[in-house]
N, C-alpha and C positions, 0 to 999 in steps of 0.2 A: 603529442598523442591525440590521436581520434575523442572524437566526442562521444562517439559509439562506445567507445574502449572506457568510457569515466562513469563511476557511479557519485554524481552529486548529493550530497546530505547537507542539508540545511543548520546548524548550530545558533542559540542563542543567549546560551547558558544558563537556562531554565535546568530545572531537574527533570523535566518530560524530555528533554531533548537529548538526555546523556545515553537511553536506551540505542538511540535512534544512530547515534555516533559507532557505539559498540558495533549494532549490527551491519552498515553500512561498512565499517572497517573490515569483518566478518566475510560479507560478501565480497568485497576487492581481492583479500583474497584467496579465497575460491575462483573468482573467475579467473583469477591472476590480469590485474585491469587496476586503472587509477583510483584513486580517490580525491576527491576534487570536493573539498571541505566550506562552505561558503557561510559568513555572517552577513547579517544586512541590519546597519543602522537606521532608528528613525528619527535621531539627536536633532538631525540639521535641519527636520520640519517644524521643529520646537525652539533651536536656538543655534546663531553660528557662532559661535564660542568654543569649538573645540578642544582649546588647546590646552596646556596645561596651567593650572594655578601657579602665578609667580613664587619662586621660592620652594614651592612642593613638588618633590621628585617624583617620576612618576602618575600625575594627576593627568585631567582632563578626560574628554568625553572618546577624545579619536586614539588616546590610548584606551581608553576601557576597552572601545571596540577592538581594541588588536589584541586587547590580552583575552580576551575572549575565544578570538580565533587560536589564540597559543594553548589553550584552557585545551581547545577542540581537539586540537594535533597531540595532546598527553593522553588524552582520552581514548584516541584512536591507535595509538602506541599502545596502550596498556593493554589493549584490546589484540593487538596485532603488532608485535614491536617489531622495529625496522623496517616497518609499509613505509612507502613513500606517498606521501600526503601534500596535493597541491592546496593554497588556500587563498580566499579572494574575498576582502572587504568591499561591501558596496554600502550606498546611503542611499534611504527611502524605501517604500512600501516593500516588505519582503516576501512576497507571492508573486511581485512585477518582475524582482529581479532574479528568484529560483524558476521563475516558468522560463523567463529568457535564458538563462545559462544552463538548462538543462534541457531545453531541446534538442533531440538527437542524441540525445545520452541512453545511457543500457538502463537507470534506474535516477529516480528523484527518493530522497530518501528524507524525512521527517516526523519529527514525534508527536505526540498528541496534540500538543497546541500548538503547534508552526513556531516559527521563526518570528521574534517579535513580541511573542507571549509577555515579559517581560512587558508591555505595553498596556497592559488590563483588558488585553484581545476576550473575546469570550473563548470557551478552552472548545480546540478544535475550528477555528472559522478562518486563517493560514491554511492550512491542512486540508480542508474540506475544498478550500477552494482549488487549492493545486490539483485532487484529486480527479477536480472536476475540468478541469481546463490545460493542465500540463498533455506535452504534446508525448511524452512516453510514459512507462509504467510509474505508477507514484506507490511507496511502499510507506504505512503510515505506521511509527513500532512504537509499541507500549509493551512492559516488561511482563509476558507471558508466562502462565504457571507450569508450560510442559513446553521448554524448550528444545527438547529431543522427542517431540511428539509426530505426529502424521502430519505433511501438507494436505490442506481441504481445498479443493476446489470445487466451485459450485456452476453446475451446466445446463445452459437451457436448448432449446433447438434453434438459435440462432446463434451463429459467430462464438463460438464455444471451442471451437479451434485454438485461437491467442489464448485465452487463457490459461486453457489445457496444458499449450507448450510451456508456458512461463512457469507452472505448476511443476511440471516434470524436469525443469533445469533446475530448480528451487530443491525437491526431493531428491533429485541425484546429488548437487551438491552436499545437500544436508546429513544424506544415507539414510534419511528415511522412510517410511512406506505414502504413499500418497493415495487420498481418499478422493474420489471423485463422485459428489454427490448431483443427482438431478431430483428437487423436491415436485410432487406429484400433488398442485392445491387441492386439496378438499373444501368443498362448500356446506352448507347448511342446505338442505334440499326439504321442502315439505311432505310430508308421508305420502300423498296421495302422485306426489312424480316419482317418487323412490324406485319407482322400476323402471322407468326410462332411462334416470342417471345412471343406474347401474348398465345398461343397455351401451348407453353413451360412453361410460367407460371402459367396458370391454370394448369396443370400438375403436378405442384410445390406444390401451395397452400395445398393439404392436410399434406405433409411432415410439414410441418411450421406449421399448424393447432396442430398436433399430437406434435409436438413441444413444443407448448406452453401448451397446456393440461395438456403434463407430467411434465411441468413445476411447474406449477399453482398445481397440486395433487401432487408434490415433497414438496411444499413451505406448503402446508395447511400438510400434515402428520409432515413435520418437529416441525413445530410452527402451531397449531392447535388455527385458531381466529384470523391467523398475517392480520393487512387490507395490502392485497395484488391487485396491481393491474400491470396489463398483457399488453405491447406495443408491437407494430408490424410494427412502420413505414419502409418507404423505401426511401432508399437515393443512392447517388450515392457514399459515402464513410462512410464507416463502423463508426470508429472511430467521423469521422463528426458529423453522424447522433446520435450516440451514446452520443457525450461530448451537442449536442443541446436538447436531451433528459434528459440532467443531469445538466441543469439551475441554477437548484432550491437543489440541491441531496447536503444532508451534507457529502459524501461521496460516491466514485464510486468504485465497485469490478469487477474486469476482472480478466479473465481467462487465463492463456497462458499455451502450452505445447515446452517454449524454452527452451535450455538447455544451455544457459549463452554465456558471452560474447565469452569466446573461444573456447566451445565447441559448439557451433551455436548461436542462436539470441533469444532474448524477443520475438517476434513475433511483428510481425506491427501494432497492434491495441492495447495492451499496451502498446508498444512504445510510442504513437502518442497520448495517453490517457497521462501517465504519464510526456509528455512534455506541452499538454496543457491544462487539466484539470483546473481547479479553485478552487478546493474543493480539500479535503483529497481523495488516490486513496490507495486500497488495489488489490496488485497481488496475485493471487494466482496459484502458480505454478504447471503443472502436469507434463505430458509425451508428445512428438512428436513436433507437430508446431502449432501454434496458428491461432485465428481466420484471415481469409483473406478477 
């Protein structure tokens, strides 16, 4: 099968990670598309001794990791029984080896503390990284309070396209209504400019108008009949105003054009999405810098 056709999810048999398996399972299929289940050992950095304790059934390090993987494929069964679930042990850093085996994939899929967690990771720095550097959509799922709620996507005036789509396959599959939010910063302005900024925002307003328009006729030609509906509040932080619009959201899609941890940054508004969201959060990676 295509690599296009696999949604990869990361497993490490933490409790953060058992969400991430469900929804992963979930998605494969809807899409009707593989599942491609991966653990990543870090034993052999620490000791090559895998094997089992003489005399004790069942022991050792390189079974833990498989029962792990077996742990994953019950998990994803339960979820979805009789999916067919590919699955793939690997050893060493698990961010090296999910960025590589998920390139080209429809979805990288992980829970709040990556893969490895299990390691005394700080929670969320797996995760964060993938999000930032994986070369397709990275979906990071923590067990949401409104799982039949609205997808939220959040749009700015650049490259707000990818997301959009990725939103509106997400809400189709899901049946349900998708929110498309573009937050409008508000600043603190001194009294005596207060009529200029006002000036400057009416000024504004048709760009953001035109905004959302193409938005709302991107989302209806995509998914033709999606219940779409169109926000435009205004806050004084992006991220804020965006996670208080997303209450209720079984899932939140942003946009960023960073280009990873080393070669620049997630961008501030996934960042700050992905640290405090409540619901499952999907990145979707492009080109340049992200919303500010």
């Amino acid at each position: 099968m295509d690599t296009a056709e696999e949604i990869i999810v990361g497993y490490d048999g933490s409790a953060e990670a058992v969400p991430a398996i469900r929804w992963a399972a979930r998605q494969a299929a809807q899409r009707n598309c593989g599942l491609h289940l991966v653990h990543s050992s870090l034993w052999p950095a620490i000791t090559h001794d895998l094997g089992p304790v003489p005399g004790v059934e069942g022991s050792g390090l390189r079974r833990a990791a498989e029962d792990i993987l077996t742990e994953g494929v019950a998990l994803a069964h339960d979820a979805i029984p009789g999916l067919a679930v590919k699955t793939t042990l690997f050893y060493g850093w698990p961010a090296e080896n999910l960025r590589a085996v998920s390139t080209g994939a429809a979805l990288l899929v992980v829970g709040t503390r990556g893969a490895g967690g299990f390691m005394g990771l700080l929670i969320g720095s797996v995760s964060m990284e993938l999000a930032a550097t994986a070369d397709c959509p990275v979906a990071v799922i923590r067990a949401g309070e409104h799982p039949e709620g609205p997808v939220v996507v959040g749009v700015d005036f650049d490259d707000w396209e990818l997301p959009l789509r990725h939103a509106c396959n997400l809400a189709t599959l899901a049946g349900t209504p998708l929110r498309v939010v573009h937050v409008r910063k508000e600043h603190w302005i001194p009294r005596h400019l207060q009529d200029a900024a006002i000036s400057t925002q009416d000024q504004a307003e048709p760009r953001v108008q035109t905004l959302l328009d193409s938005a709302a006729r991107s989302a209806h030609e995509t998914i033709p009949g999606l219940d779409l509906h169109i926000r435009s509040p205004i806050g004084t932080s992006i991220p804020g105003t965006l996670l208080a619009e997303s209450q209720d959201a079984s899932i939140i899609v942003v946009g960023t054009k960073g280009h990873g941890l080393v070669r620049g940054t997630i961008g501030s508004t996934a960042h700050a999405v992905l640290h405090h969201a409540t619901c499952p959060i999907l990145i979707v990676r492009g080109h340049g810098t992200d919303m500010h």
